[in-house]
C-alpha positions as CSV (number, residue, x, y, z in Angstrom):
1,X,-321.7,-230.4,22.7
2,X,-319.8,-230.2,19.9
3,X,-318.2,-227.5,17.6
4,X,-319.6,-225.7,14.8
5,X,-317.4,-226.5,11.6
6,X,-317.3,-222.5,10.3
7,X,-315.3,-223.7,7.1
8,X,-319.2,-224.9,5.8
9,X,-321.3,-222.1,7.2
10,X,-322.0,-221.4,4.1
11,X,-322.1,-224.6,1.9
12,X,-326.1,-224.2,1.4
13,X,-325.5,-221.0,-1.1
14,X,-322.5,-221.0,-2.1
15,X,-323.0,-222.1,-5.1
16,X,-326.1,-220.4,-6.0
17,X,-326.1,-217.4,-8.8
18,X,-326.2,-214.3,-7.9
19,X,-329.7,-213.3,-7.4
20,X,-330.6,-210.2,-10.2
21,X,-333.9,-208.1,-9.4
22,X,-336.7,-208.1,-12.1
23,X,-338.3,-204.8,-11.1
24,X,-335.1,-202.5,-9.7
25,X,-332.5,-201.6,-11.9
26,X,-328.8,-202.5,-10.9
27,X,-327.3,-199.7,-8.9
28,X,-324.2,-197.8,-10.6
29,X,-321.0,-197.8,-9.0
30,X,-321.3,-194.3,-8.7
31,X,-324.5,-194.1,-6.8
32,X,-323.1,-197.2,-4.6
33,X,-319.9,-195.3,-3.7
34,X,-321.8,-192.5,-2.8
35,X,-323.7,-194.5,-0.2
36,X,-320.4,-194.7,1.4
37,X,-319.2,-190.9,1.9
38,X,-318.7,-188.8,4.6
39,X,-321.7,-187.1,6.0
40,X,-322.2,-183.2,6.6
41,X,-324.4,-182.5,9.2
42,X,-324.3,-179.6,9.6
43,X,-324.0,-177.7,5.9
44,X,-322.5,-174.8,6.1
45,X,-321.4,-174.8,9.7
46,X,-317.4,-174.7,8.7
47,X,-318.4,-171.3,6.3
48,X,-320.1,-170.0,8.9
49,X,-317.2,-170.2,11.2
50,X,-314.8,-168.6,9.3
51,X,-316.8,-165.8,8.4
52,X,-317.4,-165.4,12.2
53,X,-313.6,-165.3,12.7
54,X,-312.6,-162.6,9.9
55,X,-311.6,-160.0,11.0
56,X,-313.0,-156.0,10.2
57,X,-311.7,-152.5,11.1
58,X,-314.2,-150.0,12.5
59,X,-314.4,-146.8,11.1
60,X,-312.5,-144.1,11.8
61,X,-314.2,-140.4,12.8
62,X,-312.0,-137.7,11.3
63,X,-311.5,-134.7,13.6
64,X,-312.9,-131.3,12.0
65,X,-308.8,-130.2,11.3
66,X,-309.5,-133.5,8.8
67,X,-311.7,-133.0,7.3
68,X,-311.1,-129.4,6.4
69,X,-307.7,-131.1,4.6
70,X,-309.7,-133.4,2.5
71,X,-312.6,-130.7,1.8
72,X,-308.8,-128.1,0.5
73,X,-308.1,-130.9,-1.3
74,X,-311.5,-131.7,-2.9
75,X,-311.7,-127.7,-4.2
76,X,-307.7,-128.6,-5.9
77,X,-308.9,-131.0,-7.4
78,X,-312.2,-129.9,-8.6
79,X,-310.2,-127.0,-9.9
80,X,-308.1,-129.0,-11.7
81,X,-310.6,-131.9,-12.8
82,X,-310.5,-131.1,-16.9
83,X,-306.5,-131.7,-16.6
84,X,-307.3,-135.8,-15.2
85,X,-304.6,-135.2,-12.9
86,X,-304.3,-138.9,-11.2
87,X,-305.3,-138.9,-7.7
88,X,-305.2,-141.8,-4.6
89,X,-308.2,-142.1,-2.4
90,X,-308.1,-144.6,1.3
91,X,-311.9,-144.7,2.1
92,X,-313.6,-146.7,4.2
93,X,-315.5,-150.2,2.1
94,X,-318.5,-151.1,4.4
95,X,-318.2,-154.8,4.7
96,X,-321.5,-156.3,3.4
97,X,-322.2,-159.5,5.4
98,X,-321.1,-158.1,9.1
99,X,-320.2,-155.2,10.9
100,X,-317.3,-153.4,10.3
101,X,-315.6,-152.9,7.0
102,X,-311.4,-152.7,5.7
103,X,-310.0,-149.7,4.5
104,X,-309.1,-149.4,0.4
105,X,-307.1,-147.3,-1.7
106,X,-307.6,-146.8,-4.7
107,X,-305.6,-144.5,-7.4
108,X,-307.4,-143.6,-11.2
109,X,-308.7,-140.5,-12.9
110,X,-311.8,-138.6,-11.6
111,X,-314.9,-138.6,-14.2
112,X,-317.0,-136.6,-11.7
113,X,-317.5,-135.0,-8.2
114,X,-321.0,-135.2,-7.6
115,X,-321.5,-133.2,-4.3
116,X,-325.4,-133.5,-4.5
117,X,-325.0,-137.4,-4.3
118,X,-322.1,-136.7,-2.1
119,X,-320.2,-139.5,-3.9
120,X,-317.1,-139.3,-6.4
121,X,-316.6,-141.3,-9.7
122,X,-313.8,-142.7,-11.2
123,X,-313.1,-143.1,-14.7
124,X,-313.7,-146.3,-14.3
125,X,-317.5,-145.8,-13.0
126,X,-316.6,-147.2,-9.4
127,X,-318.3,-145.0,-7.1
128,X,-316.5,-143.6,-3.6
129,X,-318.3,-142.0,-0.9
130,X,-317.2,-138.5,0.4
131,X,-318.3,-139.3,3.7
132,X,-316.0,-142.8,3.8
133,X,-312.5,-140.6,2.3
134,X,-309.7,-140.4,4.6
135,X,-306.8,-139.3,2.9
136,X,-306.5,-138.2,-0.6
137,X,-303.2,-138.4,-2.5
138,X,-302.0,-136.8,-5.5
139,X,-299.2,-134.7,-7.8
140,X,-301.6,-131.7,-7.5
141,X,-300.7,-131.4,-3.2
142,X,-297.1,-131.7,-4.1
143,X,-296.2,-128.1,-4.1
144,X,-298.8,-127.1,-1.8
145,X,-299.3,-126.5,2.5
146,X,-302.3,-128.2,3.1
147,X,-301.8,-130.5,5.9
């Protein structure tokens, strides 16, 4: 038995012109390097994962003492609302895509207090819920005993 020469295994066509196709169109490079790319099986999976993994605070109850403070504080204020004195809010922003939600503060000039609605706006038209307030900050408390 003897051995194969593999220096000819190809001598029948090597020679031959490249064969082009009559009826398909030549690929792009493009298009053939995209044949060769990484794969994602599973779309979405590495999103989903981190948005699993952040974290949110719960919110807090206030204790009636509390919210007694931040009702005083509301009446200042309302008191005072033609001046635009400038005035801090931390409230509670319910997170929209899981439980939970971070506390924000936020510092600007009231427009309005509507207690009907039960929500404050900001001269800005951003819109904070009473309910969601935990501290209020301002110059107005300065000279004042209200905690």
């Amino acid at each position: 038995m003897a051995l194969k020469d593999h220096t000819n295994d190809y001598s029948d066509i090597i020679n031959l012109p490249h064969h082009v196709s009559k009826t398909h169109p030549r690929m792009s490079l493009h298009d053939r390097a995209a044949q060769f790319s990484p794969f994602a099986a599973l779309t979405g999976y590495d999103a989903a994962i981190k948005e699993t993994a952040r974290w949110t605070d719960e919110k807090i109850d206030l204790d009636e003492t509390s919210k007694v403070s931040l009702d005083e504080k509301l009446l200042m204020i309302m008191a005072k609302l033609s001046e635009k004195p400038m005035v801090a809010f931390t409230y509670f922003q319910k997170d929209e895509r899981k439980a939970g939600g971070s506390y924000e503060t936020t510092e600007g000039r009231i427009r309005k207090i509507d207690f009907y609605e039960r929500v404050i706006i900001m001269e800005d038209h951003s819109k904070i819920r009473i309910e969601d307030i935990i501290d209020i900050d301002s110059e107005l408390f300065e000279n004042k005993m209200i905690e």
